[in-house]
C-alpha positions as CSV (number, residue, x, y, z in Angstrom):
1,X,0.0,0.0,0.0
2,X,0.8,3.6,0.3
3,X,3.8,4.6,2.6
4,X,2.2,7.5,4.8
5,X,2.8,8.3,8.3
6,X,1.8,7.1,11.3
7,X,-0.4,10.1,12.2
8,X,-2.1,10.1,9.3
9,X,-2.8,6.4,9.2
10,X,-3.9,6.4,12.5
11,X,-6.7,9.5,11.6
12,X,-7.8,7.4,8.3
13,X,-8.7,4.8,10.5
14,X,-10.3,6.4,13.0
15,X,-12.8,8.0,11.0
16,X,-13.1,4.7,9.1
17,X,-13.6,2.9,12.2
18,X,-16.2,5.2,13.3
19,X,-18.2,5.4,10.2
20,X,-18.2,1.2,10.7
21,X,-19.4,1.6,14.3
22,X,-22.5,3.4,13.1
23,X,-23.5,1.0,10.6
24,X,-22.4,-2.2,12.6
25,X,-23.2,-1.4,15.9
26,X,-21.5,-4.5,16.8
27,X,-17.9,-3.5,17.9
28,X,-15.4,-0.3,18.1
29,X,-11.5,-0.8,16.6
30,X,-8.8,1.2,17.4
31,X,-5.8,1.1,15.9
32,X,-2.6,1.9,18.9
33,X,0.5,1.2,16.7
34,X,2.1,0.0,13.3
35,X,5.5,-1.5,12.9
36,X,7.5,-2.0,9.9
37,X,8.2,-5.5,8.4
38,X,11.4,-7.5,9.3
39,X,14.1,-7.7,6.5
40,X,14.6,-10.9,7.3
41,X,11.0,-12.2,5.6
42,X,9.5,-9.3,3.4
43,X,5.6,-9.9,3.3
44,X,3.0,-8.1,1.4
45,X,2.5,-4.9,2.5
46,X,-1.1,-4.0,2.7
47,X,-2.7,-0.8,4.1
48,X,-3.6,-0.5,7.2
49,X,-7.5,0.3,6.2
50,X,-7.4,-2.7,3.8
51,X,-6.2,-5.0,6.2
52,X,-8.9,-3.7,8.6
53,X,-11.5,-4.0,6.0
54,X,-10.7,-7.5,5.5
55,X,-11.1,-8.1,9.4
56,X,-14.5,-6.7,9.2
57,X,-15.3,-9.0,6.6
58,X,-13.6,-11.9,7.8
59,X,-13.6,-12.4,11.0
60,X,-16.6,-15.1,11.3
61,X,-14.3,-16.8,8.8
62,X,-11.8,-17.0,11.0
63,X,-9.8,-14.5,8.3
64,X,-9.6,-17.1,5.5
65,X,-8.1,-16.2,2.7
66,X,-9.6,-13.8,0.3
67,X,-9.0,-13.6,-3.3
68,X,-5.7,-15.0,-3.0
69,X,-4.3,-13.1,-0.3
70,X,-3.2,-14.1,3.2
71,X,-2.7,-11.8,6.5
72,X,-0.2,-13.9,8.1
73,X,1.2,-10.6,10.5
74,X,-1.5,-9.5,12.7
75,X,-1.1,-9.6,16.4
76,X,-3.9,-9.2,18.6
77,X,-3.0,-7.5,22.3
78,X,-4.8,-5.1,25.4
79,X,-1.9,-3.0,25.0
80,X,0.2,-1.5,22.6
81,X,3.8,-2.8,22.7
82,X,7.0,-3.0,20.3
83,X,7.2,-6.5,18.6
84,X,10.1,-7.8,16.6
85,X,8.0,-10.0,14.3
86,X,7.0,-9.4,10.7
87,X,4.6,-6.4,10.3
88,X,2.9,-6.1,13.8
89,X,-0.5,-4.3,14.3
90,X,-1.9,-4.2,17.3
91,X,-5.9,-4.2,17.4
92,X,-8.1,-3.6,20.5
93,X,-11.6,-4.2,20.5
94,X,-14.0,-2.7,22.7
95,X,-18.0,-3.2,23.0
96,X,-20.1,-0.1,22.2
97,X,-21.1,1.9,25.1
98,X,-24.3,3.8,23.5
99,X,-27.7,2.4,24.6
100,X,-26.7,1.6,27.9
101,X,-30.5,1.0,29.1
102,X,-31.2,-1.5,25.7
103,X,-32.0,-4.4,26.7
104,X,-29.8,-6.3,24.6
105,X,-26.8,-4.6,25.9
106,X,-25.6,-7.0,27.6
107,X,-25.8,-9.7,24.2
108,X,-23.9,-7.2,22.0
109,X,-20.7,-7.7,24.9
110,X,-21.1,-10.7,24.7
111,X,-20.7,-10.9,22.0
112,X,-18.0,-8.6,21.5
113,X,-16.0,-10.4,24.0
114,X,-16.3,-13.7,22.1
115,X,-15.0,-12.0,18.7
116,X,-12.7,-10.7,20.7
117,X,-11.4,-14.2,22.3
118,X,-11.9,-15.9,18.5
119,X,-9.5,-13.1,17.4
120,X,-6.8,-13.7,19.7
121,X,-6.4,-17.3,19.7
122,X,-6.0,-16.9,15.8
123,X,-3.2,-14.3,15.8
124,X,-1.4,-15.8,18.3
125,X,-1.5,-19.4,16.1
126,X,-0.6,-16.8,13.4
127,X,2.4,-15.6,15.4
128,X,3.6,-19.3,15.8
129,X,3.5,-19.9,12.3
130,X,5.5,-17.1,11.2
131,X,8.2,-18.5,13.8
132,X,8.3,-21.4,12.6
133,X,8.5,-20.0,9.1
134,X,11.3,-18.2,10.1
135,X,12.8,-21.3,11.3
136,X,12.7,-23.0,8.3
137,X,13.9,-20.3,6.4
138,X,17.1,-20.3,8.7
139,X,17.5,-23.6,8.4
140,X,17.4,-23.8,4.5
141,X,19.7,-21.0,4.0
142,X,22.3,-22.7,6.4
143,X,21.9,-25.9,4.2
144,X,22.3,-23.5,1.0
145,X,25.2,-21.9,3.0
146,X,27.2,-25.5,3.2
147,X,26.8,-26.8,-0.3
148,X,28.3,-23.4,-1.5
149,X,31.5,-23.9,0.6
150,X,31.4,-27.7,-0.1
151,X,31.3,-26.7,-3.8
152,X,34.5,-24.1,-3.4
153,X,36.5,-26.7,-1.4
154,X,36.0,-28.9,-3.8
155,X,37.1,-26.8,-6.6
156,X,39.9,-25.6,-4.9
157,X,41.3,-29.5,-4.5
158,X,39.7,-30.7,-7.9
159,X,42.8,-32.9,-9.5
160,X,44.1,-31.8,-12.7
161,X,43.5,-34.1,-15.5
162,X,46.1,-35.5,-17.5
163,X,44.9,-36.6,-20.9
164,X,46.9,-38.3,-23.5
165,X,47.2,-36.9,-27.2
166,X,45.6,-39.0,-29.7
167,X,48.7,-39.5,-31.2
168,X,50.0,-41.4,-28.2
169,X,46.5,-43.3,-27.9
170,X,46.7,-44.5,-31.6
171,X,50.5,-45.4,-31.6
172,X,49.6,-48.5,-28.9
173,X,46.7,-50.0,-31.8
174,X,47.9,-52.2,-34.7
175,X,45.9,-51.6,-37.6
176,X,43.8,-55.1,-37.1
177,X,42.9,-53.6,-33.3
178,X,42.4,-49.8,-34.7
179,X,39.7,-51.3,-37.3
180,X,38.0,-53.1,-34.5
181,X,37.6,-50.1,-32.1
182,X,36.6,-47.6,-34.4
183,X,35.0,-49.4,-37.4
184,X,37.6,-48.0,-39.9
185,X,40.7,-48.3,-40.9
186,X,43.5,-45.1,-40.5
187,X,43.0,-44.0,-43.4
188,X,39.6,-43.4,-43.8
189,X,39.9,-42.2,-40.2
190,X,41.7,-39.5,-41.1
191,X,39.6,-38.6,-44.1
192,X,37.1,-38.0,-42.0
193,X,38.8,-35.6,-39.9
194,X,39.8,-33.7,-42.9
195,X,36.4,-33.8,-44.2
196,X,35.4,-32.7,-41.2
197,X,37.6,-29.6,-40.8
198,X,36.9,-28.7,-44.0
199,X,33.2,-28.3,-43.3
200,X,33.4,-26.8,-39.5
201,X,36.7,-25.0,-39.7
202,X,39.8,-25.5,-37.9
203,X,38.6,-23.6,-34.6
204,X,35.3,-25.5,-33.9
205,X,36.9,-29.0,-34.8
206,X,40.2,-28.0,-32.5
207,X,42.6,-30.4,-33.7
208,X,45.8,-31.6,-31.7
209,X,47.4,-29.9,-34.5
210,X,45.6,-26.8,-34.2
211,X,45.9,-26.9,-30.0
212,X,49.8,-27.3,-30.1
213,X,49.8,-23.9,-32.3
214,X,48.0,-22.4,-29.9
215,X,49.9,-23.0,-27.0
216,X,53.2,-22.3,-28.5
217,X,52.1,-19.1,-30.1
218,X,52.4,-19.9,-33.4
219,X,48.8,-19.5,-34.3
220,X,48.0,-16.6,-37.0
221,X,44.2,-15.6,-35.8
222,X,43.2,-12.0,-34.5
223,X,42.0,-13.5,-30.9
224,X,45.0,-15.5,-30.5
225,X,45.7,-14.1,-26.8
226,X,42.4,-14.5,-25.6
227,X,41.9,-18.3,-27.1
228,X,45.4,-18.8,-25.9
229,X,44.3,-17.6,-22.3
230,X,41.4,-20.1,-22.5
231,X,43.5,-22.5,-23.7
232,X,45.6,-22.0,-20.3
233,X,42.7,-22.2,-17.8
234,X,41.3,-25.2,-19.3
235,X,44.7,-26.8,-18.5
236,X,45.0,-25.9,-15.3
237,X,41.6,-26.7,-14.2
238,X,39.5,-29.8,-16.5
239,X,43.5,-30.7,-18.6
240,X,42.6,-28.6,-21.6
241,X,40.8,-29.1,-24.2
242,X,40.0,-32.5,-26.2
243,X,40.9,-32.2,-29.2
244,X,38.9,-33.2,-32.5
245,X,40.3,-36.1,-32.8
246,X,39.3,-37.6,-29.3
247,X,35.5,-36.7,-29.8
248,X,35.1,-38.2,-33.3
249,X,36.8,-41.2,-32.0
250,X,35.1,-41.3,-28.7
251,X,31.8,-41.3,-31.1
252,X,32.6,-43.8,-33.1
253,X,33.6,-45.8,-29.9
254,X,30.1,-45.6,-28.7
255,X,28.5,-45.9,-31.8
256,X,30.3,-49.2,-32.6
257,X,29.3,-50.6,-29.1
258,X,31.4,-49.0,-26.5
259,X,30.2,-48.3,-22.5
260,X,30.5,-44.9,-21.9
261,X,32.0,-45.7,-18.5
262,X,34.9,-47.1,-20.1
263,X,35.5,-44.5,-22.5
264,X,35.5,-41.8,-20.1
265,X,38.2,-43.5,-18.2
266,X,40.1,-44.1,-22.0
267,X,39.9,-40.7,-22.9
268,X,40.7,-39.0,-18.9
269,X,36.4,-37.0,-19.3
270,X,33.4,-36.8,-17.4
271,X,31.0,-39.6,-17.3
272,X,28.3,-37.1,-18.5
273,X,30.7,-35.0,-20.9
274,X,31.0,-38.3,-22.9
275,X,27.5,-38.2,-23.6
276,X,27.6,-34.3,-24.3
277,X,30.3,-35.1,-27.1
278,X,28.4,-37.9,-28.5
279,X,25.7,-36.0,-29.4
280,X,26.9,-32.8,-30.2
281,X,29.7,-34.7,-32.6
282,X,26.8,-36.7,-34.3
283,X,24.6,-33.7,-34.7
284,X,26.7,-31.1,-35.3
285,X,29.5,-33.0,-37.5
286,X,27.6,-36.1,-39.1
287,X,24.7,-34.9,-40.3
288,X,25.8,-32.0,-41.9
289,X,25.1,-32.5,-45.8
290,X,28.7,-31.5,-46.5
291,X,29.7,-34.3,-45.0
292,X,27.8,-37.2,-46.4
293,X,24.1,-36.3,-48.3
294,X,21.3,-38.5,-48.6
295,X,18.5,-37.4,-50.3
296,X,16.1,-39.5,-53.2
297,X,14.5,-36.5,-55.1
298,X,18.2,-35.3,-55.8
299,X,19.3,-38.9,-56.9
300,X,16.1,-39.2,-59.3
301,X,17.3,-35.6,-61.0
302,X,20.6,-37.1,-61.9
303,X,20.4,-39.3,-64.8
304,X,24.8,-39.7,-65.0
305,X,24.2,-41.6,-61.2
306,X,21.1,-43.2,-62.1
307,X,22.7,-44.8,-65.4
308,X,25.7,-45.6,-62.7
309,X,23.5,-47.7,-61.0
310,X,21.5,-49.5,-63.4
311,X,25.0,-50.6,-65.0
312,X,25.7,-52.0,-61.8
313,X,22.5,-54.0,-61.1
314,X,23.3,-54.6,-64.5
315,X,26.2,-56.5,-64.6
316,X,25.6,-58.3,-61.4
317,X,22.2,-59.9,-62.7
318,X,24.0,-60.9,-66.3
319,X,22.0,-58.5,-68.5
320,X,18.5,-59.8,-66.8
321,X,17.5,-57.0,-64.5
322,X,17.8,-53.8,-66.6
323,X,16.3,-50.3,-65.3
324,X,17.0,-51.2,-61.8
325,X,18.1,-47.8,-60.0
326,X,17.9,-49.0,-56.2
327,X,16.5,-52.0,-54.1
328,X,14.0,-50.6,-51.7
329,X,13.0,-52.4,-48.0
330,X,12.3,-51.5,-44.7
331,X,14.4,-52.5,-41.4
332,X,13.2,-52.0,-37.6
333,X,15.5,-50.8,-34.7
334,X,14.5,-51.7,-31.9
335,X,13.9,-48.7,-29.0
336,X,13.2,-48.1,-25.9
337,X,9.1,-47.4,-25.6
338,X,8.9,-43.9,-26.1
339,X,7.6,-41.5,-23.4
340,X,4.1,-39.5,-24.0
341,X,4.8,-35.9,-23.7
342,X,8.2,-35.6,-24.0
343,X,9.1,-37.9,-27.1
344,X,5.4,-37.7,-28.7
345,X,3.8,-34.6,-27.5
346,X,0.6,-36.1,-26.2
347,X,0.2,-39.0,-29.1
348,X,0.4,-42.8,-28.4
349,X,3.3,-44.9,-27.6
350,X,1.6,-48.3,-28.6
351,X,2.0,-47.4,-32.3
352,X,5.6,-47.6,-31.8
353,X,5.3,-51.5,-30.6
354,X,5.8,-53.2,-34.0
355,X,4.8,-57.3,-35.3
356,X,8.3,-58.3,-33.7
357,X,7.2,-57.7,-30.4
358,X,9.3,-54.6,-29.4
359,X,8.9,-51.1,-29.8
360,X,11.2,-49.8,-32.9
361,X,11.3,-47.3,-35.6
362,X,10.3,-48.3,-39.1
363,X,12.9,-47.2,-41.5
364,X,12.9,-46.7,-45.5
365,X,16.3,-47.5,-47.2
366,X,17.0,-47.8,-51.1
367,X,20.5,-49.0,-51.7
368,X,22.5,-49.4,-54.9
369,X,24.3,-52.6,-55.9
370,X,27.4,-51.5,-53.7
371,X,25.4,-51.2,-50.4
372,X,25.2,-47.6,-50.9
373,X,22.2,-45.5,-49.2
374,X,20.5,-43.7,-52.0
375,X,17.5,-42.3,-49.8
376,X,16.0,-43.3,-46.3
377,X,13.3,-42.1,-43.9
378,X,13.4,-42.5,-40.7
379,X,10.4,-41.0,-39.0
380,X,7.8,-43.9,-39.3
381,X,6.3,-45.6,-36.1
382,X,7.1,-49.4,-35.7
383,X,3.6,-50.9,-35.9
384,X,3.3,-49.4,-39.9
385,X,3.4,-51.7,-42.8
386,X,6.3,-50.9,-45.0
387,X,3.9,-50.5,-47.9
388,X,2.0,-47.8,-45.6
389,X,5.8,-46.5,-44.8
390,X,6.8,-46.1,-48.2
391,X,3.5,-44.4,-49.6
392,X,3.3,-42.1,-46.7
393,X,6.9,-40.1,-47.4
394,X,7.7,-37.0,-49.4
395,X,9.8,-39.1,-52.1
396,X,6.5,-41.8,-52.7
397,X,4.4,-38.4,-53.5
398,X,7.0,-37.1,-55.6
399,X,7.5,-40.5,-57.6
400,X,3.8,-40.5,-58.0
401,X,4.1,-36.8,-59.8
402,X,7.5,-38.0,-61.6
403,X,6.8,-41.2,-62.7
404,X,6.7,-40.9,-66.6
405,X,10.2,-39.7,-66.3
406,X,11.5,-43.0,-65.2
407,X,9.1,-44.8,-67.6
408,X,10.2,-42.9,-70.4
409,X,14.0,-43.4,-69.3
410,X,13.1,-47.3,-68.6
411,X,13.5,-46.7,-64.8
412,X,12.1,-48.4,-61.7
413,X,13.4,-49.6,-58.2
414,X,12.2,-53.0,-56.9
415,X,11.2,-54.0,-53.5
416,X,9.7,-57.5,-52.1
417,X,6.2,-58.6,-51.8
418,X,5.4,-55.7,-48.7
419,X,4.9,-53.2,-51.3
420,X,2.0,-52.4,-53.9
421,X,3.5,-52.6,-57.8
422,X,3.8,-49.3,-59.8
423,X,5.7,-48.3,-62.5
424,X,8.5,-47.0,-60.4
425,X,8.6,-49.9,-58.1
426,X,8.5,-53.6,-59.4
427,X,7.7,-56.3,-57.4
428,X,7.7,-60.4,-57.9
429,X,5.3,-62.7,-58.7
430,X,2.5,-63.6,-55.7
431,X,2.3,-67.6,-55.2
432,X,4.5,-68.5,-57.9
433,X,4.5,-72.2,-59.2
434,X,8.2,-73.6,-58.8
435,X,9.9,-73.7,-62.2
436,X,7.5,-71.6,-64.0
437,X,8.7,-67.9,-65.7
438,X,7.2,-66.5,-62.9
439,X,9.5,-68.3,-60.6
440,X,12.6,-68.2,-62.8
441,X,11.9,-64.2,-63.0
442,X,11.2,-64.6,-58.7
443,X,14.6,-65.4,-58.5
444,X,16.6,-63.1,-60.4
445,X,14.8,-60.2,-58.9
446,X,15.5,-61.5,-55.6
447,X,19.2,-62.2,-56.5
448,X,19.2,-58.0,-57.0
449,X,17.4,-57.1,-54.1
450,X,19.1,-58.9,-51.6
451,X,21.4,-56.0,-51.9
452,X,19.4,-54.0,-49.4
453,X,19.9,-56.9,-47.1
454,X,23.0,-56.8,-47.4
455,X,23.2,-53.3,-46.4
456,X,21.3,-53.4,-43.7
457,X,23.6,-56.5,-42.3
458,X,26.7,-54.2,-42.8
459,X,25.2,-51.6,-40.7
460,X,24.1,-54.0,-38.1
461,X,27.3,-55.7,-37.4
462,X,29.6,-52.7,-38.1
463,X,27.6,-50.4,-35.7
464,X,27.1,-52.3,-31.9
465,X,24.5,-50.1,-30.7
466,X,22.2,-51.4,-32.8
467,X,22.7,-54.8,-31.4
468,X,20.4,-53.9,-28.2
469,X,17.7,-51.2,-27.8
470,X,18.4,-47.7,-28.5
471,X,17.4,-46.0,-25.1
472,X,18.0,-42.2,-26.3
473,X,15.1,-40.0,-26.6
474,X,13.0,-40.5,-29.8
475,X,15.1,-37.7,-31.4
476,X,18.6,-38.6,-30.3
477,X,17.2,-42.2,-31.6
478,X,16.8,-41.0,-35.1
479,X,20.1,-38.9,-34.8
480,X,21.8,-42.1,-33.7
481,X,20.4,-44.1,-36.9
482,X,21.0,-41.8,-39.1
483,X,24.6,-41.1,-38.3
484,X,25.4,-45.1,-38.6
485,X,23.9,-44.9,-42.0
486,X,25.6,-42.1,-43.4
487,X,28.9,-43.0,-41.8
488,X,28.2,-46.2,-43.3
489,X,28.1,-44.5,-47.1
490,X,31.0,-42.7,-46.0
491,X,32.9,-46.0,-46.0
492,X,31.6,-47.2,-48.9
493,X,33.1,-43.9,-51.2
494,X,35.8,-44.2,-49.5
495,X,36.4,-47.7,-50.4
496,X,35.1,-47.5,-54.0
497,X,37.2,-44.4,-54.2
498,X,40.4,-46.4,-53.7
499,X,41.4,-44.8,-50.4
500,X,42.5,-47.7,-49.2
501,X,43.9,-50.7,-50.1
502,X,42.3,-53.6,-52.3
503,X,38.5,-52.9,-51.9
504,X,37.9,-57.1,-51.5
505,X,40.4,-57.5,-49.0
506,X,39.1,-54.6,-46.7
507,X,35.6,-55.7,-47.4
508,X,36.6,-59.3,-46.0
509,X,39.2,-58.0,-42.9
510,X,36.0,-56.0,-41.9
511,X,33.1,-58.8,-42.1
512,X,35.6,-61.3,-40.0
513,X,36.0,-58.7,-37.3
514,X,32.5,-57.5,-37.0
515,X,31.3,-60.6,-37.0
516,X,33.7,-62.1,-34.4
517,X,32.2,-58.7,-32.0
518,X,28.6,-60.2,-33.0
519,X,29.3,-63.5,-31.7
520,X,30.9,-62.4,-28.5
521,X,27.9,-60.0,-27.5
522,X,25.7,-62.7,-28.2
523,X,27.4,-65.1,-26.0
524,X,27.6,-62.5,-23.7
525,X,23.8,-62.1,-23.9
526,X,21.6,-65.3,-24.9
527,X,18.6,-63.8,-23.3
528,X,18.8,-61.8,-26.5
529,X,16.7,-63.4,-29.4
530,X,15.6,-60.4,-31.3
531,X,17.8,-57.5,-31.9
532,X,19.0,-54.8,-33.3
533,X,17.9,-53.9,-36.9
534,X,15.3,-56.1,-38.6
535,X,14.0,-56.5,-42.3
536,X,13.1,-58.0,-45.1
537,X,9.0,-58.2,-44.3
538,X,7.2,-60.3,-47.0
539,X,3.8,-60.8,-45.6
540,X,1.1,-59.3,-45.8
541,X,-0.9,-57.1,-43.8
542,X,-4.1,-59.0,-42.1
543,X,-6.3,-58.4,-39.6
544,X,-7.1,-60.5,-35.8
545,X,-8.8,-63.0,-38.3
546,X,-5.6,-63.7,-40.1
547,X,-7.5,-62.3,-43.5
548,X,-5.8,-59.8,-45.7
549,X,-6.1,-56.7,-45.1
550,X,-8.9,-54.8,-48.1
551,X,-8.0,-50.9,-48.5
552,X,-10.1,-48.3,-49.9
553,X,-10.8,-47.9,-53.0
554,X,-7.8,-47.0,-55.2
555,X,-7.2,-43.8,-57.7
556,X,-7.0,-43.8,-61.5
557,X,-3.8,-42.9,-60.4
558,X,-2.8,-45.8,-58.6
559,X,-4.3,-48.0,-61.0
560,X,-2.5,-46.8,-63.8
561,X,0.5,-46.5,-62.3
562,X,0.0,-50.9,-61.1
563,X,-0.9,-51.1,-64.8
564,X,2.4,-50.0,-65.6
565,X,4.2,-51.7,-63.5
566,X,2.8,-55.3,-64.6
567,X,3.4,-54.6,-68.2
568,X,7.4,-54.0,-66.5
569,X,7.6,-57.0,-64.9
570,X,5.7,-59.0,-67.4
571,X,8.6,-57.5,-69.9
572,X,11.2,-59.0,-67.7
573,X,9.5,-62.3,-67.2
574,X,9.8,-62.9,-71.1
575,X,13.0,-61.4,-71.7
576,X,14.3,-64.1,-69.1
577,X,12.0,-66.8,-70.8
578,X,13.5,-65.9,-73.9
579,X,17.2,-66.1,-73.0
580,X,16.3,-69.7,-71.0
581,X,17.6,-68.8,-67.6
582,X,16.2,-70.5,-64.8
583,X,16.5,-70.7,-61.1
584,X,19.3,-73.1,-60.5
585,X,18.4,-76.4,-58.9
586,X,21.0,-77.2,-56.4
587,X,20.3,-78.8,-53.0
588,X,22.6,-77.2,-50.4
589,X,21.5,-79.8,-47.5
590,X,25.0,-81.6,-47.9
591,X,25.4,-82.3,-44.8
592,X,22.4,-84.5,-44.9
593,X,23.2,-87.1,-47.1
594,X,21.4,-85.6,-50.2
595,X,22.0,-85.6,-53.9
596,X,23.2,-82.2,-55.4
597,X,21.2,-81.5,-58.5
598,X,23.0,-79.9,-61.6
599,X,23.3,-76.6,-62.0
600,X,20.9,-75.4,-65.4
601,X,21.7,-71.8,-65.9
């Protein structure tokens, strides 16, 4: 309220208090003193009419809060005394003394005497309360008090770390152990790095390089004192900073299967801070289109890479499967069940729980011939068909608007039985009869498109973390899927680029390591029957019944485009009729005492 004296308070009141004794008749207030509040708990200052308003109002309610405010100060005495409390008024109350010969005189004091009784016993219990608030108060800020000091003595006799250069780390590793840790070999390694640099500059990647510059003076930048100083307090309180090199290995580490416990101890950081470098390397540094780009409308637009990869499906199919630009399927990884407001905002995590029995993410991948990721989406819910997947993403709706410029050009990708035939997407024959065209065709388009298979088997056994449930957030889940795939294209340009040595050899060193880590984790874990990135679904959807699944009525659209894609595959299944190749017939039961059959190709 109003600072004001306390003359003139106390004449405000006094003609307010009168003009309430006329109307009321019930009981005369006088107001003797008014104190000011304590520093120690500031409380809302109200005016000294308002609070006596409220009193008037109140006190049958035993002064219950009113419209959200609470007088938690008032002290009720006979006399007027000095109180060292939070803002102290002191209020006596007095019967009227007009009408002495009524004969209800003696009711109205009373009855005044009662009020009076009611309103001391609830100040004082007001009193106590504010004491004990005090107390509480006290004791909080003492607690507050302790954790500060604990804090600076611990500062002051924090150790100094003592990190090792990653040129010391990587001098212990033979090549064989440095391919196992990291997933790479040294070369591509420091590709990466470079790549890396190039993209985010020299003073956001901080390499060891850059660091030793630095602290020697012999860097060339306009802020070199003042990164210099920074440099110096890093030393002498966390061991300076880690260097590029350490937090793109550190990723890969975790990435390919690695405890974050352990790596913090490797690398001499915080339990946490390994975590903090994880993410910030995969998000800031991996994804970045410089780095590695992934993106199907771009692909479709470039006929010299399309052309690429039709050569290549090609060749591998002997002349049989021509027009192919990409295998298409859909894998699951499995995650932890997502939470309701954080991850999904309000929606429903039982749409993540997919046929497998586990909650996952449904993901889209078309790979060339070479196990390359040509485009992938990763936002669909486990439960979804891949059919529903596929025709529910940006690059389906763009085919659909495209697609007479891959059937002019001969074009189409081809996927298994999950998804719906058009003419951009060919898929086999349903219930075919063993050695009929349709079978013989069967084959040889299954012969291309276990490519995508393959692709998603690289990833899995190159990449531990997919090997048990992803339990990130929903979006560090997608960051974390994303990275191993383009890391994973990253390795296969690098490889088909000659960075290394012979492509076959590395291909084989790499699939008899991964595949000895696969066994061990799973010996480690034989609880584990389902893990890790799943594919390759060829049934279809059906309901409780077991029935299949009838949709809605389809398009012109769509039935044109299935037109077109029959007349495709009907093409191929005569053009492999007419060159007589056939599935071959050999019985690979060996083991069991069977005859081989020749092979008729």
């Amino acid at each position: 309220g109003e600072q004001i004296n306390v003359e003139e308070r106390r004449n405000v009141l006094a003609g307010f208090c009168q003009e309430c004794c006329r109307r009321h008749h019930d009981m005369h207030l006088i107001i003797m003193s008014v104190m000011p509040p304590s520093p120690a708990m500031p409380q809302l200052r109200l005016s000294a009419a308002f609070i006596l308003l409220l009193l008037l109002i109140n006190f049958l309610s035993s002064l219950a809060p009113v419209n959200g405010l609470y007088i938690s100060s008032l002290t009720y005495c006979n006399k007027p005394h000095h109180h060292h409390h939070n803002i102290c008024r002191h209020i006596i109350a007095k019967p009227m003394t007009r009408h002495r010969s009524d004969p209800f005189e003696k009711e109205r004091v009373k009855r005044a005497k009662n009020v009076k009784r009611d309103l001391t016993k609830i100040l004082l219990a007001m009193e106590e309360w504010n004491q004990a608030e005090d107390s509480v108060l006290a004791d909080l800020l003492q607690k507050w008090h302790d954790a500060k000091q604990q804090k600076k003595a611990a500062a002051r006799n924090r150790k100094c770390r003592q990190r090792r250069s990653w040129e010391q780390f990587q001098q212990y590793l033979t090549d064989r152990q440095f391919r196992r840790y990291f997933r790479m070999e040294r070369g591509c390694f420091d590709y990466l790095c470079e790549r890396i640099i190039d993209n985010v500059g020299e003073r956001e990647f901080k390499s060891e390089i850059y660091l030793r510059d630095f602290k020697n003076g012999d860097a060339t930048e306009a802020d070199t004192l003042h990164q210099t100083n920074i440099l110096h307090a890093h030393e002498r309180t966390t061991g300076g900073f880690v260097s590029g090199e350490v937090k793109l290995a550190l990723t890969l580490r975790l990435l390919a299967g690695g405890s974050y416990m352990d790596l913090a101890l490797l690398f001499d950081v915080g339990f946490s801070t390994a975590y903090e470098i994880f993410h910030k390397v995969i998000k800031e540094w991996i994804l970045d289109d410089r780095l590695v780009k992934i993106n199907g409308v771009d692909y479709c637009e470039d006929d010299k890479r399309m052309e690429e990869v039709a050569r290549g499906f090609a060749v591998a199919s002997k002349n049989v499967i021509n027009g192919c630009i990409g295998a298409i399927d859909g894998w699951i990884v499995k995650i932890r069940k997502p939470r309701r407001w954080k991850d999904l905002r309000g929606g429903d995590p039982a749409t993540f729980f997919s046929r497998k029995g586990f909650f996952g993410i449904n993901v889209q991948a078309i790979v060339d011939r070479k196990k390359r990721i040509l485009y992938r989406n990763i936002i669909h819910r486990g439960a979804e068909h891949d059919s529903t997947a596929f025709k529910h993403s940006n690059f389906y709706e763009w085919l659909e608007k495209n697609w007479k410029k891959l059937a002019e050009k001969g074009l189409y990708f081809i996927g298994d039985s999950a998804y719906a035939i058009k003419s951009f997407l060919v898929t086999p024959f349903d219930n075919a009869v063993h050695g009929t065209p349709e079978d013989n065709y069967n084959f040889f388009h299954s012969s291309s498109r276990i490519s995508v298979e393959c692709a998603f088997g690289e990833i899995d056994l190159r990449w531990g973390i997919l090997w048990s449930t992803l339990r990130f957030s929903l979006a560090h889940n997608v960051n974390v899927i994303d990275a191993c795939m383009r890391l994973h294209n990253f390795i296969v340009d690098w490889r088909e680029d000659k960075q290394g040595p012979c492509r076959t050899e590395v291909g084989m060193k790499e699939r008899d390591l991964f595949e000895e880590d696969h066994r061990k984790f799973m010996a480690a874990y034989p609880d584990i029957d389902i893990y890790g990135v799943h594919g390759g679904e060829e049934d279809d959807r059906r309901d409780s019944n077991g029935n299949p699944l009838v949709g809605g009525r389809p398009s012109n659209l769509s039935k044109a485009l299935a037109d077109v894609g029959r007349k495709v595959r009907d093409t191929l299944c005569k053009d492999i009729e007419s060159k007589k190749l056939v599935r071959p017939k050999i019985n690979w039961f060996r083991h069991n005492n069977r005859v081989v059959d020749e092979v008729h190709a």
